[in-house]
C-alpha positions, 0 to 999 in steps of 0.5 A: 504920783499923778502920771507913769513914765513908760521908758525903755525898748520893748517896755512891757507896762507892769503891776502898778498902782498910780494915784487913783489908776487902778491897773490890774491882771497884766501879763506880758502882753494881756491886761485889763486897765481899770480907770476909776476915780480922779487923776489930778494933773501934776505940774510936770505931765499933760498926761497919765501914761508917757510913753518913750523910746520903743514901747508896746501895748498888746490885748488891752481892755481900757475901761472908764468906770463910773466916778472917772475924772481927769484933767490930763490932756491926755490918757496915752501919749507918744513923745520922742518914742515908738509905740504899738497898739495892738488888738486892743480896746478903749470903752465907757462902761457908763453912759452917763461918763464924759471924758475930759482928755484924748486917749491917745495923743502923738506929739512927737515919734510913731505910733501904730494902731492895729485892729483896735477899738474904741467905743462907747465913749462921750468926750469933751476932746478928740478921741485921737490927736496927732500933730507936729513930727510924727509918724502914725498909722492905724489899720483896722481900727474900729471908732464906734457909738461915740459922742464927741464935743470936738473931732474925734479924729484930729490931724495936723501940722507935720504928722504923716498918717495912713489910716487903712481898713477903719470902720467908723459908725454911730458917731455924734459930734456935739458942737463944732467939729466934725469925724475926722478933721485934717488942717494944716497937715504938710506931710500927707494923709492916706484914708484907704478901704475904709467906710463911715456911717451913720454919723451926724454933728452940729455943723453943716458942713463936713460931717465925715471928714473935713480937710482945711490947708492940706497939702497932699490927701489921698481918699482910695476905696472908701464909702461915706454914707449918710443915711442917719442925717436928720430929714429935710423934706422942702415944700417946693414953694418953699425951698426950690430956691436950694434946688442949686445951692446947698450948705452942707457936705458930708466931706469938706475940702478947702484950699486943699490938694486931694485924690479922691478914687474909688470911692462912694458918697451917698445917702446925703440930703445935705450934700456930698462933696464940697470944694473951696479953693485947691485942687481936687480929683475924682477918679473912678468914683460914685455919687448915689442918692444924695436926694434934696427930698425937694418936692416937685424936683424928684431926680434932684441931687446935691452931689458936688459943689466946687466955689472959692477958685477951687479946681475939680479935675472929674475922671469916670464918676457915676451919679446914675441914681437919677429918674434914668440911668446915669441922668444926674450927676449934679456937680455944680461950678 
């Protein structure tokens, strides 16, 4: 048997023994699930655990141990259901360990997240993936110390998604991709009272957070800081020809409609904010040492670029970082 069906309202996971998935120690609502060796993928499932119906996971320790391997798309996924999980934790205890699915994936239903972490973990996928009809919402995740070969966080199609009081930190993404990717998301996506820091990947462009063909996206009381990116220290003869232009953001919004309020970006040498296309507004917010680290040109800042048609309706944003108060602002049309 390579997979559980978890069915019923108000299942409670159980004792069991699952192929090479090892679960030990549950109680009603407190376990410790110890992930070891290989689970091959059955022709019927694209994941270990399914989960239907009406269904909770409370204080839960997931572990992946030295030897783990599976070809299943996914560890926990969400179909035709309601799921909670709650005050729980989802962790490598190798280094060395990559992981081959997404943890929790929704294709369909609702899933509920709260004041849980993930940590410690390399993937070859997105650590979270939501998509199609489907209902989530995540509040006081913590998403540390991951290494991502993709999106660790990926939204899309008709999934509707509030994500409130995230604290996400020490990210890596390997290749393509970036923290938290939205595309193509038609039902509305909230990001509030959150903070990003010290994450870094491959690309240029949207390193935090990058939102492509999205209808409705509302940034609110959220920081976005920089300061693990690479330096870049320019020669003025050299690079004073990017003084203007820049290539990379540490969000990145196309052809998107988003609020973004109360919000800080900052600490970015490669760009703060950059808009193609649809329509963004910035209310209330605040662009702080976004430094180009252009030599020659000390009060230089690469805070917003907008290009591709794009439409940026500014309301109350500060950018006093500058040689002056309130001197450099620097949004470029």
């Amino acid at each position: 048997m390579n997979a559980i069906l978890i069915d019923g309202e108000g299942a409670v996971i159980k004792e069991c023994v699952i192929g090479d998935l090892v679960v030990n120690s549950f109680k009603k609502t407190q376990a410790i699930v110890r992930l070891k060796f290989k689970i091959e993928k059955s022709f019927e499932k694209d994941c270990v655990m399914e989960f239907v119906n009406e269904c909770s996971v409370e204080r839960c320790s997931f572990q992946f141990e030295d030897g783990f391997e599976s070809t299943h798309n996914c560890l926990m996924k969400v179909k035709n259901g309601s799921m909670e999980i709650q005050k729980c934790e989802f962790f490598s205890s190798s280094d060395e360990l990559k992981l081959n699915s997404s943890i929790v994936s929704v294709e369909s239903g609702e899933l509920k997240i709260f004041d849980s972490t993930f940590r410690d973990i390399h993937s070859t996928r997105s650590v979270l993936s939501f998509l199609e009809e489907s209902n989530e919402t995540i509040d006081e995740a913590r998403i540390l110390n991951i290494k991502s070969e993709g999106d660790v966080v990926n939204v899309g199609g008709k999934a509707k998604m509030v994500m409130k009081e995230m604290k996400v930190e020490n990210v890596t993404v390997l290749l393509e991709g970036c923290v938290i990717e939205m595309e193509d998301a038609e039902q509305g996506v909230s990001v509030l009272n959150s903070s990003f820091g010290k994450c870094v990947n491959s690309e240029d462009h949207g390193r935090m957070m990058q939102i492509n063909w999205c209808k409705d996206v509302r940034i609110e009381i959220c920081v976005f800081d920089g300061e693990k990116e690479m330096e870049r220290i320019y020669k003025e003869n050299e690079r004073r020809e990017e003084l203007c232009e820049w290539s990379g953001s540490l969000i990145d919004i196309e052809n998107s409609n988003v609020e973004m309020k109360e919000t800080t970006v900052m600490k970015s040498k490669n760009g703060g904010l950059w808009v193609s296309g649809g329509s963004v507004k910035i209310e209330n917010s605040k662009f702080e040492d976004n430094d180009s680290s252009i030599e020659g040109y000390p009060s230089a800042r690469r805070n917003v670029i907008c290009t591709g048609n794009g439409e940026l309706n500014v309301v109350c944003v500060k950018g006093g970082d500058g040689l002056k108060d309130y001197s450099s602002l620097w949004i470029l049309d």
